[in-house]
N, C-alpha and C positions, 0 to 999 in steps of 0.2 A: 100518467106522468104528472109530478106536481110540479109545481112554479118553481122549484129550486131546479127541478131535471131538466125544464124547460130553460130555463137561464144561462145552464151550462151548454145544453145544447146551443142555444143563441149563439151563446159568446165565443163557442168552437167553430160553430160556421164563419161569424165577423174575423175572426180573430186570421182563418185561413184565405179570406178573401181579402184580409190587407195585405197579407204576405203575397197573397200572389198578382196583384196591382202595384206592386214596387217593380224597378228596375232589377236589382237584387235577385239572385234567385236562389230562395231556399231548398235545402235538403235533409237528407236524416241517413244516416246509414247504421246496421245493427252490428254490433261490434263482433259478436259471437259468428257470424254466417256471412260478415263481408260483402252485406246485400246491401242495395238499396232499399231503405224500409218509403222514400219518398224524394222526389225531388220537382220544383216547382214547373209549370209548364210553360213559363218563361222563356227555359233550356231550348225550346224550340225556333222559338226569334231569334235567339243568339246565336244557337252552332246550327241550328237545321233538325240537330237528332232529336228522335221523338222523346215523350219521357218513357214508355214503354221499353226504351233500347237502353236505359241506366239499368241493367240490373246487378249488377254487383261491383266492386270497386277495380275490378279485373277492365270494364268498359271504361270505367272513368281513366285510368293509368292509360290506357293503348292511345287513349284521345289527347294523348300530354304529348307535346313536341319530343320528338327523339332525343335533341340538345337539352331538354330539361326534364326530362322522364326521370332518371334515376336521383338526379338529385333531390326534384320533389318528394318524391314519393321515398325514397329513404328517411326524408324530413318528418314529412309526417308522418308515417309509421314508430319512426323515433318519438316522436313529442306525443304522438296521441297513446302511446305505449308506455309512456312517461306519468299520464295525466295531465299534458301541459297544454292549456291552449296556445293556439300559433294561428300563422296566415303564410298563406306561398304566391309566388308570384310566378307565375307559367302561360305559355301559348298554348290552347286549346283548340283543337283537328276541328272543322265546320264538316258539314256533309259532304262540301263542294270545292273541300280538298286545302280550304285556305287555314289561316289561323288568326287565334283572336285572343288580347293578351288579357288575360283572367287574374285575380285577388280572389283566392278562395282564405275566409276566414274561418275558423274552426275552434269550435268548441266542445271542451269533451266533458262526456255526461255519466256519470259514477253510480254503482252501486251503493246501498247501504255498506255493504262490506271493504269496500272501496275498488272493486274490481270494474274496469272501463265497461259500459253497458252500451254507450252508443256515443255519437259524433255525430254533432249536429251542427251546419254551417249556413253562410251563403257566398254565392259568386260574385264576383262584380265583375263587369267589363270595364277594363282600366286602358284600354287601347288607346282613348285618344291624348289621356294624362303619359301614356308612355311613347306616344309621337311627338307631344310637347319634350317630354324629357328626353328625348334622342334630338328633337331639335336644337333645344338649350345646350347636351354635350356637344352636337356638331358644331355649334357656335362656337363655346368653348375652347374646343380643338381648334378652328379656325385661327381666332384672338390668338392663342398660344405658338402657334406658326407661324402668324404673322408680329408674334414678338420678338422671334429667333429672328429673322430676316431682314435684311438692308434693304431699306425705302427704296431704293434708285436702279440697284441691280437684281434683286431678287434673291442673291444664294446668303448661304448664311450670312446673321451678323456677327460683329467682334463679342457678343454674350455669348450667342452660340458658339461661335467658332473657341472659344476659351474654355467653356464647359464639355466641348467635346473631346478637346487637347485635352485637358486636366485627368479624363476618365479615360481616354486612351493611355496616356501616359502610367498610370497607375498601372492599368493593366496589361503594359507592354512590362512592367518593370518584375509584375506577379509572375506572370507567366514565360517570362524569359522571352519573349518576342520581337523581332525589332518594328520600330518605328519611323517614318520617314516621312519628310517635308519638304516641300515643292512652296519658297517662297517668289511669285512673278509681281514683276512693275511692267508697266506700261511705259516702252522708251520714249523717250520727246513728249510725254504729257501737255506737259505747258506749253509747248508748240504748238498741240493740236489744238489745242483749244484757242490760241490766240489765232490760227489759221483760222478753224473755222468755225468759232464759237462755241459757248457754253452747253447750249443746248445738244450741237454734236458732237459735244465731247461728252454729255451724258450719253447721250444714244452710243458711243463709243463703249465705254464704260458697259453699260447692257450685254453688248456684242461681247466681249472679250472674254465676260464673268459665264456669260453663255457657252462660247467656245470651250471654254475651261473645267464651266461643270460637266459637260458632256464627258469630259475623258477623266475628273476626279469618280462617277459616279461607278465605275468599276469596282467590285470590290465593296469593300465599306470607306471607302474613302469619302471625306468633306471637302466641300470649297467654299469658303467664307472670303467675305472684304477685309482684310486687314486694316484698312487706313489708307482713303486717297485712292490712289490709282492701283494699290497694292493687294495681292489675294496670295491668300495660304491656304493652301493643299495639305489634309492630314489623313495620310494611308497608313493606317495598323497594318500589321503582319506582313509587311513591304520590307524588302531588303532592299540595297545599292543598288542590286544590277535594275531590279523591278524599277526601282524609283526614277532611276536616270533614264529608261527607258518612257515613263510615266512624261517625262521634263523634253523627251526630244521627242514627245508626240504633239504636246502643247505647242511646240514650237513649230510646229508640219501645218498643227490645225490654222493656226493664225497665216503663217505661209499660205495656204492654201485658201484663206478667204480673204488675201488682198483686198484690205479695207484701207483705200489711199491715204498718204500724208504727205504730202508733198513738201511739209515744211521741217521733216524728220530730216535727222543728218546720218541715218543709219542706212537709208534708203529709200524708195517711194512708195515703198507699203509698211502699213503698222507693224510693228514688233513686240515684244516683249524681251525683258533678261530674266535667267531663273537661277537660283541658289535651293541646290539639292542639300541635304543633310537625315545622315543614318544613323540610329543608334540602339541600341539594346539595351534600356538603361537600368543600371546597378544601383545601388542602395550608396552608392556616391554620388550618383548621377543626379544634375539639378536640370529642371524644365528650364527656365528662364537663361541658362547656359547653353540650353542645345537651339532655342530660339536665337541667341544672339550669333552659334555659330552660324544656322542659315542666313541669316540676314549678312554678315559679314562677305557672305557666298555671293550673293546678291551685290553688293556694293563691289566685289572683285569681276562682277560680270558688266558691270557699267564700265566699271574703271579701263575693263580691255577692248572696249569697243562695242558693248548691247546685243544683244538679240543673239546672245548663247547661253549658257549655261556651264555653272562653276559646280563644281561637285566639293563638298567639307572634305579634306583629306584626300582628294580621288585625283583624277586628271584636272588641272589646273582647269583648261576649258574647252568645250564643246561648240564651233563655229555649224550654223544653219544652215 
């Protein structure tokens, strides 16, 4: 052997012992036969399998997450069939039954005549950059939830509550559907709170918007704060009869957790009034007009004495 065979030899030993003292773990696969022509023995630290147990791309695929098997491997089949190199991101089967989220990078390796001759990459374990990254969207998600949401009570706020109206109403109006709204006040507000303070008139305030989402939460219905002591109820695919029945449950649930007021002139437990309003809106029909009939509802349900409910166009009022 002379100094030049010797050389090459050298630098094919060094060159395979850095590869496989990295993290990374290389491979080679022969394009023609779909084998393993090599892959580093790394693979063994990281899923458990020997490298003896990679022998053809058939092992690699079975070892891909069932949720992301067909998509990888359509990918790359696609790009490596292509000439293109690429990288996939997929959870890889451990021995021990768990998984491990993998970056395989790929590079594909040409004949003279241009025909794919082989596909040579390596792994990376990307697991704990994809725990960070599911941390940062959970946060995300979080921040974003608690943008929609009223500081004080919890259920929607007035952004939320507008933006779900707006896309409800559209698509009550596409689909020919009706729409219905359950606007409630809390009667004798300003009494309670002069009774018995601000504070429990927050914790009030909590309580009611509680009771209230409980029985919006049917359904795809919202309960957002409107303003003040005020909360709007928005039930898609709700007609009159649904809706009014919706407004004299709210009025049981509050009945029914006699929460005192003593300084109420409706009686010696909390109440609320509610303003029902239905409609199936047509391509005349204006949001801001069907808002103002509920509210109108509302102010006809103070006006007769509290703690009923007024229905738009229906029976004037509903006594508790």
């Amino acid at each position: 052997m002379n100094s030049s065979e010797k050389g090459l030899e050298f630098d094919g030993a060094v060159y395979k012992t850095l590869l496989e003292s990295t993290r990374a773990i290389p491979w080679k696969i022969d394009w023609a036969s779909a084998s393993f022509a090599y892959i580093g023995p790394q693979i063994e630290g990281l899923l458990g399998w020997s490298q003896d147990s990679w022998a053809t791309v058939q092992d690699w695929a079975e070892r891909i997450h069932p949720d992301d098997r067909d998509r990888v491997v359509q990918f790359c089949i696609a790009q490596s069939q292509a000439g293109v190199d690429h990288e996939a991101d997929y959870r890889a089967l451990t021995c021990e039954g768990d998984y491990v989220w993998i970056r395989d990078v790929v590079h594909v390796v040409r004949k003279e005549d241009g025909a794919v001759d082989a596909l040579v990459g390596f792994m990376f374990d990307i697991s704990e950059r994809k725990r960070a990254e599911e941390q940062l969207l959970k946060l995300q998600r979080e921040l974003t939830e608690l943008s929609f949401r009223d500081g004080l009570t919890g259920v929607a706020n007035r952004r939320r509550l507008d933006a779900f109206l707006d896309a409800e109403w559209t698509a009550a109006r596409r689909e020919r559907k009706p729409l219905s709204l359950l606007l409630a006040d809390i009667d004798c507000f300003k009494e309670y709170n002069d009774c018995y303070g601000h504070l429990a008139g927050d914790a009030c305030l909590r309580r009611v918007a509680s009771l209230l989402e409980a029985t919006a939460q049917r359904g795809r219905g919202l309960l957002g704060r409107f303003g003040g002591e005020e909360f709007l109820m928005v039930l898609p695919d709700t007609d009159a009869a649904a809706a009014r029945e919706r407004a004299e449950r709210c009025l049981a649930r509050l009945a029914e957790a006699q929460i005192p007021h003593e300084c109420s002139s409706v009686g010696k437990a909390l109440s609320v009034s509610l303003g029902v309003a239905t409609l199936v809106p047509g391509e005349g029909d204006d949001l801001l007009a069907f808002l103002e009939a509920v509210d109108r509802c509302l102010y006809q349900a103070k006006a007769q004495g509290r703690n009923r409910i007024v229905v738009h166009e229906d029976t004037p009022a509903s006594h508790a």
